[in-house]
C-alpha positions as CSV (number, residue, x, y, z in Angstrom):
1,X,0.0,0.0,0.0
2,X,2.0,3.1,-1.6
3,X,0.4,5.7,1.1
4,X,0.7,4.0,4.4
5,X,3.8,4.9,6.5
6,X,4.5,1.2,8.1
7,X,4.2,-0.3,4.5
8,X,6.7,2.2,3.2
9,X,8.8,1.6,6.3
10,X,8.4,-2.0,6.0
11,X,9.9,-1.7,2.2
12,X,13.0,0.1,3.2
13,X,11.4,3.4,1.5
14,X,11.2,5.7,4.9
15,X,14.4,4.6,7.4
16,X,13.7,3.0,11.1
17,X,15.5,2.0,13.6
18,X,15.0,-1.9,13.3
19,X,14.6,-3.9,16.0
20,X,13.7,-7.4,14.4
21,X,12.9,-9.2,11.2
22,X,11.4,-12.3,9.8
23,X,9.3,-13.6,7.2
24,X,5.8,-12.5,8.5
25,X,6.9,-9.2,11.4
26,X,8.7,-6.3,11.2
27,X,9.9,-4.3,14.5
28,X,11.5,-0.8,15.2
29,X,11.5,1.6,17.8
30,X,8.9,4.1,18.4
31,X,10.0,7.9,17.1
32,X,8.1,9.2,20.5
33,X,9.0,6.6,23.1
34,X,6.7,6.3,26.2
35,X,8.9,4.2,28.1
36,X,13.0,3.2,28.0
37,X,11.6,0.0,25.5
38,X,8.9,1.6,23.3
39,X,9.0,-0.6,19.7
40,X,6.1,-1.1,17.2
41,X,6.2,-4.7,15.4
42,X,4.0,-4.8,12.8
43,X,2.6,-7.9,10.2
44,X,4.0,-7.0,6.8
45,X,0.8,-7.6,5.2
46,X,-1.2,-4.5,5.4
47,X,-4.3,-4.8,7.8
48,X,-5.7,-1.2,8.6
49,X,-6.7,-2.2,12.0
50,X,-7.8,-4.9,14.8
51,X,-11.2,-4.2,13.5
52,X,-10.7,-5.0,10.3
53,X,-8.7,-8.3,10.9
54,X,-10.2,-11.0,9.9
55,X,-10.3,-15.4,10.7
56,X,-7.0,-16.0,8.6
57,X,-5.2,-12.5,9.9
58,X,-5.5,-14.4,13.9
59,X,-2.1,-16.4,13.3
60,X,-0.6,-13.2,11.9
61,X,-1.8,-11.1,14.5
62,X,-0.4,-13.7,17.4
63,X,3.0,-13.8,15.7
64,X,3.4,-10.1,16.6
65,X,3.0,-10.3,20.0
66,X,5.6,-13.4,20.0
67,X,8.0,-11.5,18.1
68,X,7.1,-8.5,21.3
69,X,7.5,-11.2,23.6
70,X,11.1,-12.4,22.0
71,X,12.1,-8.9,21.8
72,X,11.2,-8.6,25.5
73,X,13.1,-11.3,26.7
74,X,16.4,-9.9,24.6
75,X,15.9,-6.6,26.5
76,X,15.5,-7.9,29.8
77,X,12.6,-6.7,30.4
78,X,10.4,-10.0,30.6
79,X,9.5,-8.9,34.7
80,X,7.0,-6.7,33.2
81,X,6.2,-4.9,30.0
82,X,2.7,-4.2,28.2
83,X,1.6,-5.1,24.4
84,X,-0.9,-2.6,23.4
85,X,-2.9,-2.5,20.3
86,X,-5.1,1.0,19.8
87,X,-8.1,0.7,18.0
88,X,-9.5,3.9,16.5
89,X,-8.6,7.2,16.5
90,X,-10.1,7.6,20.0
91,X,-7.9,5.0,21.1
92,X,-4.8,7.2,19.7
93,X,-4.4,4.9,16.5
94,X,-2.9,7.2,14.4
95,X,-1.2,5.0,11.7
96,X,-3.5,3.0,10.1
97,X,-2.0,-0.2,10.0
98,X,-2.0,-2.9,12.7
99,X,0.5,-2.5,15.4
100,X,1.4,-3.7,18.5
101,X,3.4,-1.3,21.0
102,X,5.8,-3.5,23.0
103,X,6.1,-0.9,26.4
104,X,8.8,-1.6,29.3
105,X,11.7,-1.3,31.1
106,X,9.9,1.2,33.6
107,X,7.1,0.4,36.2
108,X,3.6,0.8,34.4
109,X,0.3,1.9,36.1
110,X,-2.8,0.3,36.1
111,X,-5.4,1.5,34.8
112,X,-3.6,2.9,31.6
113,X,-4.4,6.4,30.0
């Protein structure tokens, strides 16, 4: 998809800072970090949004938060860290292409935002 920003990141078009890489995920770190380990992994097939997803995008969707949890663990970070996906602008989705935000390496509140 030529005009969305992850797809063109995804392609090597706009530079990231890459995190991780394999057949199915793409990772990099966040340009406005909330937290020391802030990085977006996202499936390199275009899917606008959770709500869009559909039966066959579930295994996709679970290989991103594995690919958060691996990152995770290489960050040492595995005693507590969030995987957040926003739905909808009034979630604060901005991009629209699923993404899961990996967040650690601080303490995290509950409830969020």
């Amino acid at each position: 998809m030529n005009d969305c920003l992850f797809c063109r990141i995804i392609s090597g078009e706009i530079p990231s800072k890459k995190v991780y890489e394999d057949e199915h995920t793409y990772a990099f770190e966040d340009i406005n970090p909330q937290a020391p380990t802030h990085v977006l992994v996202v499936p390199k097939k275009h899917i606008r949004g959770l709500k869009e997803a559909r039966g066959e995008d579930s295994e996709l969707i679970g290989l991103c938060h594995l690919a958060a949890a691996n990152i995770a663990r290489q960050r040492s970070i595995e005693d507590g860290y969030r995987t957040v996906l926003n739905v909808g602008p009034r979630a604060g989705q901005s991009v629209f292409h699923l993404h899961v935000h990996l967040i650690g390496g601080r303490g995290l509140q509950w409830p969020p935002g």
